[in-house]
MARDREN-801894 format. One line per 5 residues: their letters; for each residue z negated, x negated, y of C-alpha. Coordinates in steps of 0.001 Angstrom, whole numbers. Layout:
<rs>
a) Z/X/Y  ...
</rs>
This chain:
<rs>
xxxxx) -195290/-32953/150224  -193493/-36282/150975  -191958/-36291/147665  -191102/-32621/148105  -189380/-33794/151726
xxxxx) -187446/-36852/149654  -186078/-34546/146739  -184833/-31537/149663  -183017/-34500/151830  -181390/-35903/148677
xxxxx) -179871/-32550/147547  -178884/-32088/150699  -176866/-35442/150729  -175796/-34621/147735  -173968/-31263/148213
xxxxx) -172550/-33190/151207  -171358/-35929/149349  -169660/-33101/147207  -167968/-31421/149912  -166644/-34424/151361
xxxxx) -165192/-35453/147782  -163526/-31938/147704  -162241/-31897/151074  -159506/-34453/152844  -161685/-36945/154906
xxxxx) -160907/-36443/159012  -158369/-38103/160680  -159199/-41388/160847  -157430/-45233/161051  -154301/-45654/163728
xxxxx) -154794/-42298/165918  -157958/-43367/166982  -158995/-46955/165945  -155739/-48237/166043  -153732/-50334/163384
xxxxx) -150055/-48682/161864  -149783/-45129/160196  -148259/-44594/156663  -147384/-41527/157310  -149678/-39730/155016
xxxxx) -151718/-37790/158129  -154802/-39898/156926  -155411/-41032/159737  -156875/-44786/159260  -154883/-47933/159576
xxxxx) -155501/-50790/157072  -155439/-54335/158135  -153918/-56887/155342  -155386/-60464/154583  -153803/-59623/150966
xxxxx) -150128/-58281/150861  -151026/-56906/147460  -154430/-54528/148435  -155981/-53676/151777  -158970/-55310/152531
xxxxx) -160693/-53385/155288  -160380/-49472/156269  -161376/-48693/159625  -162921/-44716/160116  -162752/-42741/163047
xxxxx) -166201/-42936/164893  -166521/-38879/164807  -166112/-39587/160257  -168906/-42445/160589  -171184/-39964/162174
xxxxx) -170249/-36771/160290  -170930/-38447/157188  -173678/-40695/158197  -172593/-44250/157315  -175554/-46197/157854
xxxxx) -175772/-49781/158127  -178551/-52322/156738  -179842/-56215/156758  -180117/-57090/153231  -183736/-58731/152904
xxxxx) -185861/-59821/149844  -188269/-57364/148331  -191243/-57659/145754  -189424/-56034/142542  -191508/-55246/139222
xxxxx) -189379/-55437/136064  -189407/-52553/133886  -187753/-51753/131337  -186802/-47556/131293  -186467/-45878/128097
xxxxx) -186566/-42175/127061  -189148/-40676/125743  -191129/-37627/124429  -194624/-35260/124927  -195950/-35238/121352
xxxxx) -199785/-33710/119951  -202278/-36473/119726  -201796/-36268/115561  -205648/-37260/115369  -207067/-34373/117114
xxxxx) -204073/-32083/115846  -205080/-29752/112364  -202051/-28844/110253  -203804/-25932/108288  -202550/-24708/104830
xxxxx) -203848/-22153/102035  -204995/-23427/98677  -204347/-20594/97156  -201146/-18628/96515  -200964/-14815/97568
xxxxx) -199973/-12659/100149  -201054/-12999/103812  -202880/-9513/104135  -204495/-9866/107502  -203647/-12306/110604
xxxxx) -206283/-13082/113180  -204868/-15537/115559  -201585/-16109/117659  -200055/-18445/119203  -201894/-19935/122462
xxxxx) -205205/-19129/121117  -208372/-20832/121460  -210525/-21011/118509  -213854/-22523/116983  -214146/-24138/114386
xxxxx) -214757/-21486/111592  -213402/-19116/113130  -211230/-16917/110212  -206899/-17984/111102  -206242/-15259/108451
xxxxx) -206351/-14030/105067  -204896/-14068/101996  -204715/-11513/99093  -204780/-13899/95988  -204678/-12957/92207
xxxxx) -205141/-16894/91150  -208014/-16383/93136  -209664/-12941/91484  -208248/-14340/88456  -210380/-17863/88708
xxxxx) -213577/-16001/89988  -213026/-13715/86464  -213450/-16693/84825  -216012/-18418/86213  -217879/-14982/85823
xxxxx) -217102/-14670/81981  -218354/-18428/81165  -221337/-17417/82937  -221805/-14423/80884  -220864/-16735/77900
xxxxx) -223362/-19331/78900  -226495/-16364/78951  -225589/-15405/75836  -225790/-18562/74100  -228989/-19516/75692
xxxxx) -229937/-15713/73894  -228915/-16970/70697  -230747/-20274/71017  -233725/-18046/71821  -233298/-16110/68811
xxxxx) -232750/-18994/66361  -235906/-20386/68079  -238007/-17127/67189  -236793/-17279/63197  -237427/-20650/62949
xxxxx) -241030/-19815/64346  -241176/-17135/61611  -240425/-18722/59153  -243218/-21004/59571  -246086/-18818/60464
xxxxx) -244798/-17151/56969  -244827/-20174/55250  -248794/-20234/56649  -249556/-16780/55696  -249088/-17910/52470
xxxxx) -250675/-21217/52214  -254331/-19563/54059  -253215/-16480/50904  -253825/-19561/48372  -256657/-20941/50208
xxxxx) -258401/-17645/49989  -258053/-17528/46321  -258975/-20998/45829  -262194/-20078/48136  -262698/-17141/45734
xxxxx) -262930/-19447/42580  -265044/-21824/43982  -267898/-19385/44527  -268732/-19789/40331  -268352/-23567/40529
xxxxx) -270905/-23817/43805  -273318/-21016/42196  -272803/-23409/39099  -273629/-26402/41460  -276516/-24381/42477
xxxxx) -277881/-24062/39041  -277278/-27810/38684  -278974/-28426/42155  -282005/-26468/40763  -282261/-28501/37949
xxxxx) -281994/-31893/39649  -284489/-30965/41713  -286702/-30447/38898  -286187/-34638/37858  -286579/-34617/41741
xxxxx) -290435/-33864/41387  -290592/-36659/38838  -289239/-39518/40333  -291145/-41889/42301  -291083/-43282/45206
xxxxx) -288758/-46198/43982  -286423/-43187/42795  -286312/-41702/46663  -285424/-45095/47676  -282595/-45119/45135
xxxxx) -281239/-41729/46528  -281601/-42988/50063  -279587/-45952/49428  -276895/-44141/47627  -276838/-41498/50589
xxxxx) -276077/-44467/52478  -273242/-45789/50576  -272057/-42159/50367  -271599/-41962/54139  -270133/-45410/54401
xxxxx) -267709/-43917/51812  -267239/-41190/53650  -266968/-42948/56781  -264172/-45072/55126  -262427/-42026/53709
xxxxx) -262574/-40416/57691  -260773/-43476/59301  -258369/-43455/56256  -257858/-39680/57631  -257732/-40670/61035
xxxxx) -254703/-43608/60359  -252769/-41605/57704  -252883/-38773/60693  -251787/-41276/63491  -249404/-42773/61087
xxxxx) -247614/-38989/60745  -247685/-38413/64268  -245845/-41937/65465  -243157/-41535/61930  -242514/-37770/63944
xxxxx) -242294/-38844/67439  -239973/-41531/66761  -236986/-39050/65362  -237496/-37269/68336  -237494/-39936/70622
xxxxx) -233804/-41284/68685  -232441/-37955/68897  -233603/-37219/72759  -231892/-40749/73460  -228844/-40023/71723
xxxxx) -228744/-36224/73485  -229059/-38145/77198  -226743/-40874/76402  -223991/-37683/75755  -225601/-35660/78410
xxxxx) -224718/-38817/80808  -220991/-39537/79601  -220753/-35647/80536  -222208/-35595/83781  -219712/-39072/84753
xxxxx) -216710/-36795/83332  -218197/-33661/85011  -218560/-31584/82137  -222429/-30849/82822  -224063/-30624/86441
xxxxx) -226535/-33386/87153  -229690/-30824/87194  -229172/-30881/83016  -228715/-34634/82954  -232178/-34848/84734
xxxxx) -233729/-32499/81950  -232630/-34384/79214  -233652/-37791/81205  -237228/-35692/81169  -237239/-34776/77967
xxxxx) -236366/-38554/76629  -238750/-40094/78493  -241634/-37448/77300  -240649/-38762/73705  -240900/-42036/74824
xxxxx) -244810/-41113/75864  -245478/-39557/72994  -244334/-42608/70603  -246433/-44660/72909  -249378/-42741/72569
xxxxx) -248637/-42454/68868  -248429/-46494/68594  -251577/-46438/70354  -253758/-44368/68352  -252797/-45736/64657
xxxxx) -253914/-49299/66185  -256982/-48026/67737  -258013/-45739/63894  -256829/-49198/62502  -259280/-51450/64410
xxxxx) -262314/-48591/63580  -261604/-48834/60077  -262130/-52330/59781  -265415/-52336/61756  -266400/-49439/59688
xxxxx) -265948/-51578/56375  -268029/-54236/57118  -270536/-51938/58031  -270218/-49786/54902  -270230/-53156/53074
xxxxx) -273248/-54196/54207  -274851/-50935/53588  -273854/-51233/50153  -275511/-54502/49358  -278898/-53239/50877
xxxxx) -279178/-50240/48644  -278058/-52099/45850  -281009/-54355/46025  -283222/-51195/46616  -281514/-49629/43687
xxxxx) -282209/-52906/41295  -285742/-52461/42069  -286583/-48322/41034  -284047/-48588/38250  -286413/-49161/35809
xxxxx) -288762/-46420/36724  -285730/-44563/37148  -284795/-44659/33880  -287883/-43218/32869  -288452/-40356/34648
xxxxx) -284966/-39371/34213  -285032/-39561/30739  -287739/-36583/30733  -285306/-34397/33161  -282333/-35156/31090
xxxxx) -282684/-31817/28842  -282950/-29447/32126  -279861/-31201/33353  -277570/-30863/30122  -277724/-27556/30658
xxxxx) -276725/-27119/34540  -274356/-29402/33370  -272534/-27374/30936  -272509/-24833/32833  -270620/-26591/35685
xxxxx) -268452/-28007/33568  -267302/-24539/32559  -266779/-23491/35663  -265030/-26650/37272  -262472/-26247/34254
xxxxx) -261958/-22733/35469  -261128/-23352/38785  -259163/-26664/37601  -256851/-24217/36206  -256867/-21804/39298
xxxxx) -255930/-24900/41076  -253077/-26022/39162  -251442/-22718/39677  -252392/-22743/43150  -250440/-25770/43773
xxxxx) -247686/-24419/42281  -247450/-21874/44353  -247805/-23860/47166  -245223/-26283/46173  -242955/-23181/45784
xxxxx) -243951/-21956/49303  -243420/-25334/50532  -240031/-25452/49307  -238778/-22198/50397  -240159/-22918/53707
xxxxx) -238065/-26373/53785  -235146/-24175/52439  -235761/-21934/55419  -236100/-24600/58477  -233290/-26407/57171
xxxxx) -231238/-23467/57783  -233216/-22472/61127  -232768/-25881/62112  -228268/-25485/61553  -228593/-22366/62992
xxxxx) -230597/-23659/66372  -227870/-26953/66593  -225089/-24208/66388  -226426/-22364/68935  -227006/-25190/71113
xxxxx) -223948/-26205/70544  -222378/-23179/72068  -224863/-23786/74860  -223533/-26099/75693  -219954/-25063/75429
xxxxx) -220337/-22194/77847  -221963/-24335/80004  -219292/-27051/79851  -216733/-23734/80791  -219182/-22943/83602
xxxxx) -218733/-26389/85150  -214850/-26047/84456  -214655/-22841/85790  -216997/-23502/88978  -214712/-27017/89719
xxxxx) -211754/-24796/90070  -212936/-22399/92635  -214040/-24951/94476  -210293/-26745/94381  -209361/-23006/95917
xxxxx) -211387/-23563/98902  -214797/-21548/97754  -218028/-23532/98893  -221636/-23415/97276  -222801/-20561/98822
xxxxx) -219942/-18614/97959  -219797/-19468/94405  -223182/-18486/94296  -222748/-15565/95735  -220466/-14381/93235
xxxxx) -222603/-15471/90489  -225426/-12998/92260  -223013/-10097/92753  -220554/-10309/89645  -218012/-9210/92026
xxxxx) -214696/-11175/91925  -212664/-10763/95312  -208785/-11682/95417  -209591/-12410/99237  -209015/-15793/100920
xxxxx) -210395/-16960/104303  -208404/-19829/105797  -210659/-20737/108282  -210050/-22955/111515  -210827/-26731/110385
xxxxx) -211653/-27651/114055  -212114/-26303/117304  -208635/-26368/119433  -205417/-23543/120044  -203223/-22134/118277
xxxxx) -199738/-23921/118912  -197467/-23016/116555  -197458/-20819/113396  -195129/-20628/110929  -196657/-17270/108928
xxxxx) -196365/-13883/109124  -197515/-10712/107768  -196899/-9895/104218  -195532/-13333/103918  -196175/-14988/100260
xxxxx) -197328/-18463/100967  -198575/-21435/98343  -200132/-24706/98711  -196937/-25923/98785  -196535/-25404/102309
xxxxx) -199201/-27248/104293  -198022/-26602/107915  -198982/-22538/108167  -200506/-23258/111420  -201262/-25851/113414
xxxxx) -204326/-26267/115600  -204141/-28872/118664  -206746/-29599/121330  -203870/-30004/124508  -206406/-32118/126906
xxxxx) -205022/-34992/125008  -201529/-35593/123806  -199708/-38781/123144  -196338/-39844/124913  -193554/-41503/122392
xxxxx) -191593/-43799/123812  -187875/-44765/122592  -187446/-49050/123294  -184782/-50429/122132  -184768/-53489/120147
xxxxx) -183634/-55896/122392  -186581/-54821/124586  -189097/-55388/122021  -189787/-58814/122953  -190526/-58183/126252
xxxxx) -193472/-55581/125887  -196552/-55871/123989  -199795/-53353/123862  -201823/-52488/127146  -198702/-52917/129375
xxxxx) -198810/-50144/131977  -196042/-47351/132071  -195020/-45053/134790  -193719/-41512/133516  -191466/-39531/135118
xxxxx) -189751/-36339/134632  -186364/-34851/135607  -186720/-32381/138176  -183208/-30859/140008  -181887/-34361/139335
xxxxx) -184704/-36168/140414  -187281/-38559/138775  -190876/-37679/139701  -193811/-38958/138595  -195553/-36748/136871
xxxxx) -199060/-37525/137888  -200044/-38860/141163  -203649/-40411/142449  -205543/-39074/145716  -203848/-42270/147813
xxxxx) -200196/-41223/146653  -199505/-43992/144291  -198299/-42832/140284  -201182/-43304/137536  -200990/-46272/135517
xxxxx) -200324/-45682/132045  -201122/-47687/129265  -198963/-48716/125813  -201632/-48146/123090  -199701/-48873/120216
xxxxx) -196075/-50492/119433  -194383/-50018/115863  -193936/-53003/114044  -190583/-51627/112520  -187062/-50081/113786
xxxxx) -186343/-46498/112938  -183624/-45994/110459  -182352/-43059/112201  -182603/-43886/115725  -182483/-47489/115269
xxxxx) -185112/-48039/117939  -188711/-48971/118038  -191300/-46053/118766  -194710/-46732/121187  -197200/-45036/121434
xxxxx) -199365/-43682/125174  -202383/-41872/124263  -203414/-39921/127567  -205466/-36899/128732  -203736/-34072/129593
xxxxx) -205134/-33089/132722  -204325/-29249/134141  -202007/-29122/131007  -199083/-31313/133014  -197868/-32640/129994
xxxxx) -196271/-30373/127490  -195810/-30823/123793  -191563/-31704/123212  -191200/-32219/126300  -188630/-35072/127632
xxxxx) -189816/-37541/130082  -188254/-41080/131547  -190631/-44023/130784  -190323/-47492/132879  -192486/-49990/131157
xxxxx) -193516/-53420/133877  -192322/-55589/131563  -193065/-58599/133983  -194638/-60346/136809  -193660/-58658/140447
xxxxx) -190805/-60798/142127  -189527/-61209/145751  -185442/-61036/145598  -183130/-59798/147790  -182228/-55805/146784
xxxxx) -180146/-52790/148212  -180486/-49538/147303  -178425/-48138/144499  -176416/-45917/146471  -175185/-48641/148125
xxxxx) -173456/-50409/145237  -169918/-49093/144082  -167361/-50016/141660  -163682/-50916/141872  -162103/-52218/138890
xxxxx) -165204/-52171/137185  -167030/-54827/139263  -169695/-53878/141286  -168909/-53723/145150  -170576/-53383/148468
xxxxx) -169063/-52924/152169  -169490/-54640/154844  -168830/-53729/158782  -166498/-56457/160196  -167897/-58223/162943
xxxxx) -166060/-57276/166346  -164174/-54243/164778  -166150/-51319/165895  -166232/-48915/162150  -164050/-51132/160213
xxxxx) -165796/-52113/157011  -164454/-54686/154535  -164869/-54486/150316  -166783/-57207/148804  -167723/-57843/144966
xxxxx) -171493/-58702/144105  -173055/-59579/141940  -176139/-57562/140545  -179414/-57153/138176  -180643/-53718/136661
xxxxx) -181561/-51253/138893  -185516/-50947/139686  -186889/-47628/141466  -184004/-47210/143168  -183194/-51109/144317
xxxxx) -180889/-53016/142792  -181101/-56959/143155  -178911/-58883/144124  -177638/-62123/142289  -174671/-62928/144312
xxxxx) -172068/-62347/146873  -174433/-61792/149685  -177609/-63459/151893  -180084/-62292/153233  -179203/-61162/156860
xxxxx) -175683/-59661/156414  -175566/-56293/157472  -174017/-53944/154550  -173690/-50113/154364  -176767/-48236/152857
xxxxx) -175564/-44643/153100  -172042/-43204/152921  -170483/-46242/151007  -169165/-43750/148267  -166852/-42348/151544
xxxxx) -165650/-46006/152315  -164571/-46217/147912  -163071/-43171/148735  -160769/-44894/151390  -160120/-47905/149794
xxxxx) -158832/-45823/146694  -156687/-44110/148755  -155500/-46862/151368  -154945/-48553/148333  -153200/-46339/146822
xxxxx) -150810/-45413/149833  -149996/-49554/150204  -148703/-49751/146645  -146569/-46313/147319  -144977/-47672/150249
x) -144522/-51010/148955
</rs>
């Protein structure tokens, strides 16, 4: 309310002070003060210290109160530098979206307008977009691409699985037929059985002590020939893991230049990290079992070799009964002998061409995994292809704006959609937008819309550089803004007194356009005073308060481009002489005062553009009459 009270009595001055300049100022001077007329019907009389100008005007005292000249001491005041510069309302840029499409198209649907508040989220509006139906048909296609490669490794999986239980079919075919013949040579083994059991019944004892140290050195034979089994098996197992384990390195070393590049998604780099590191356990375990056949071997020698020796020295001691009962079964044996003989060479020949066929089916079955094998490496290869496009094809949708769940989404329904959500990055309102219906827009333009939250907004300040030096960051401001001619500050506490403001930021660098140096007031923006573009009046307290001696600005004038004041002469009742000053830059209204006055001297405060007035014309009548 006071400053309400202070702005209504200014105006009114002021459309005073403009009638008064548009009107001829009352009779004033010689009718009524005295002093000589110049015939002009002005009414004042000038008295003359300097032949050349007037240096006092005398008024009538009916002017002086009409016009209310008023009349101060000039005393000292505290005065607080500041330096005033222009400045601006701008959006606080770091709470302030600037929202875009990343897709081209056609804006199909609008949801919010200017002065909006939205959530973050919340759909801005949409966009009909072929690049992005076009990118989804894509992404769709390597998909389909992708299941029908792993299809055809499937497949090529299956035949090479063929193939080999063929290749067995054939092999247990042979082993039947090798069974089949060796029915004569066991029934001719029988007959030979028979007949050694005949010398059986004529052997001694020393001749069952021979066969029971033979049978011993039979199963340390056969012992032997087990762990020789055993080793040759381990031995085939660790000479196949180890391909596997090159190859499953060399397929995760690729797999992991891929997944850097992007080509494959990390999910397949993990399977083939699995897979290499199963090969690696299997080689292990491979390694371990040939040492541990190895080491049972060698303990099984020395036991087979000391089995040997003991039924060689039962075997020296029944020989020579041995050789006599023997002799007597000899003719029995012959022959059961014979007749084994004739069968063994039978099925000698049945296994020579049952070899050969095996060999055969051997070969063709190499012949066949080879080609399994280039066939499953193809298809794999296409695998991974298709997948590669996948990846390719799921990277770009994501550059147009679609997230995970989305994407997989699509890949659930096999839907593409040419619609586009731009969505509100942040919470805040709608401030400006710069599309409309139907419009075509591109990521080219990245200022659509733009989102601000208004409860803070920064204040730009204008300083010129010769100003620079005397401000620096966390110097308090006091804004004001131009209201019917008036600066008022914009925000005011409960005990009256403006809000401090505070520089947060200074630019180390002059504008090119401009040529001045921008600061920076970040403030809130309480009850929405402050408003975006807006123009305001900054005066920065650029220094320590002072005490000097001040008048108020509308007591300074200027004749001849100095700065002036009047002042009433003493004993002359509303005669007022001109005198030069002196003065600083003005400071809320005060000016101070470097010269030309003390303190003490009376000087007029109000009504001193009425006195110019007189001295321009008293002047002006003195150098017509002279």
């Amino acid at each position: 309310m006071k400053h309400l009270n202070q702005i209504k009595m200014t105006m009114n001055l002021i459309s005073k002070s403009m009638l008064i300049g548009a009107l001829v100022i009352g009779v004033v001077g010689c009718s009524q003060g005295g002093g000589h007329s110049h015939g002009h019907g002005h009414g004042h009389s000038h008295g003359h210290g300097d032949e050349a100008r007037p240096d006092k005007v005398t008024l009538s005292e009916a002017a002086v109160r009409e016009h209310g000249l008023k009349v101060e001491i000039v005393t000292a005041r505290e005065i607080q530098p500041r330096i005033t510069v222009p400045a601006r309302v701008a959006f606080n840029e770091e709470t302030t979206a600037h929202v875009g499409s990343l897709v081209s198209g056609r804006v199909s649907t609008m949801k919010a307008h200017i002065g909006e508040l939205v959530k973050e989220g919340d759909v801005l509006f949409e966009i009909t977009s072929p690049e992005l139906g076009k990118a989804q048909n894509a992404f769709l296609q390597a998909q389909q691409a992708e299941t029908a490669a792993m299809v055809g490794i499937t497949l090529a999986e299956n035949n090479a699985t063929t193939a080999k239980a063929d290749a067995e079919v054939k092999a247990a075919a042979t082993k039947l037929v090798l069974a089949e013949k060796s029915v004569v040579v066991k029934q001719a083994e029988a007959d030979l059985k028979a007949a050694e059991a005949q010398l059986a019944l004529a052997e001694n004892s020393a001749s069952v002590n021979k066969a029971q140290a033979n049978l011993k050195a039979a199963g340390a034979a056969v012992v032997l020939t087990g762990n020789n089994a055993t080793i040759t098996a381990a031995q085939g197992k660790l000479d196949a893991a180890l391909p596997v384990l090159r190859r499953a390195r060399e397929f995760y070393e690729t797999g992991r230049k891929l997944a850097d590049s992007g080509a494959i998604a990390i999910t397949e780099l993990k399977r083939r990290e699995t897979a290499m590191l199963t090969a690696e356990a299997n080689v292990q375990t491979a390694r371990s079992d040939l040492a541990q056949a190895k080491a049972k071997l060698t303990r099984d020698q020395q036991a087979a070799i000391a089995a040997e020796k003991a039924a060689e020295a039962t075997l020296e001691q029944v020989r020579a009964q041995q050789a006599r009962d023997i002799a007597a079964a000899k003719a029995g044996i012959e022959a059961a002998t014979a007749a084994k003989a004739a069968a063994i060479t039978e099925m000698e020949q049945d296994i020579a061409a049952a070899k050969a066929e095996i060999e055969a089916a051997n070969a063709a079955l190499h012949a066949v995994q080879a080609a399994k094998v280039r066939e499953l490496g193809l298809a794999r290869s296409v695998l991974d292809a298709a997948r590669a496009s996948v990846a390719t094809a799921r990277n770009q949708l994501e550059l147009l704006g679609m997230d995970a769940t989305q994407v997989s989404a699509l890949s659930k329904s096999g839907k593409p959609s040419p619609l586009y959500l731009v969505r509100a990055p942040r919470a805040g309102r709608v401030v400006d937008r710069e599309v409309t219906l139907g419009e075509n827009v591109s990521p080219a333009q990245p200022h659509l819309l733009i989102l601000a939250d208004l409860s803070q907004v920064w204040v730009l300040l204008e300083i010129a550089p010769q100003h620079v030096d005397a401000i620096r960051e966390g110097q308090t401001v006091d804004l004001l803004k131009t209201e019917k001619g008036q600066a008022v500050v914009i925000h005011e506490s409960e005990s009256g007194n403006p809000l401090e403001f505070k520089l947060e930021y200074i630019s180390p660098v002059v504008d090119d356009v401009s040529r001045t140096v921008q600061a920076r007031i970040e403030t809130a923006n309480h009850g929405g005073v402050l408003k975006p573009g807006q123009f305001l009046t900054a005066k920065i307290h650029s220094g320590k308060s002072e005490k000097k001696l001040v008048l108020p600005t509308k007591a300074i004038q200027y004749h001849e481009g100095h700065p002036v004041v009047f002042v009433p002469v003493r004993d002359k009742p509303f005669t007022y002489r001109q005198r030069r000053v002196k003065i600083g830059g003005a400071v809320d209204g005060w000016v101070p005062i470097k010269g030309g006055l003390e303190a003490g001297e009376e000087v007029v405060v109000q009504g001193s553009f009425l006195l110019k007035a007189e001295f321009g014309k008293a002047g002006a009548g003195h150098d017509h009459s002279h």
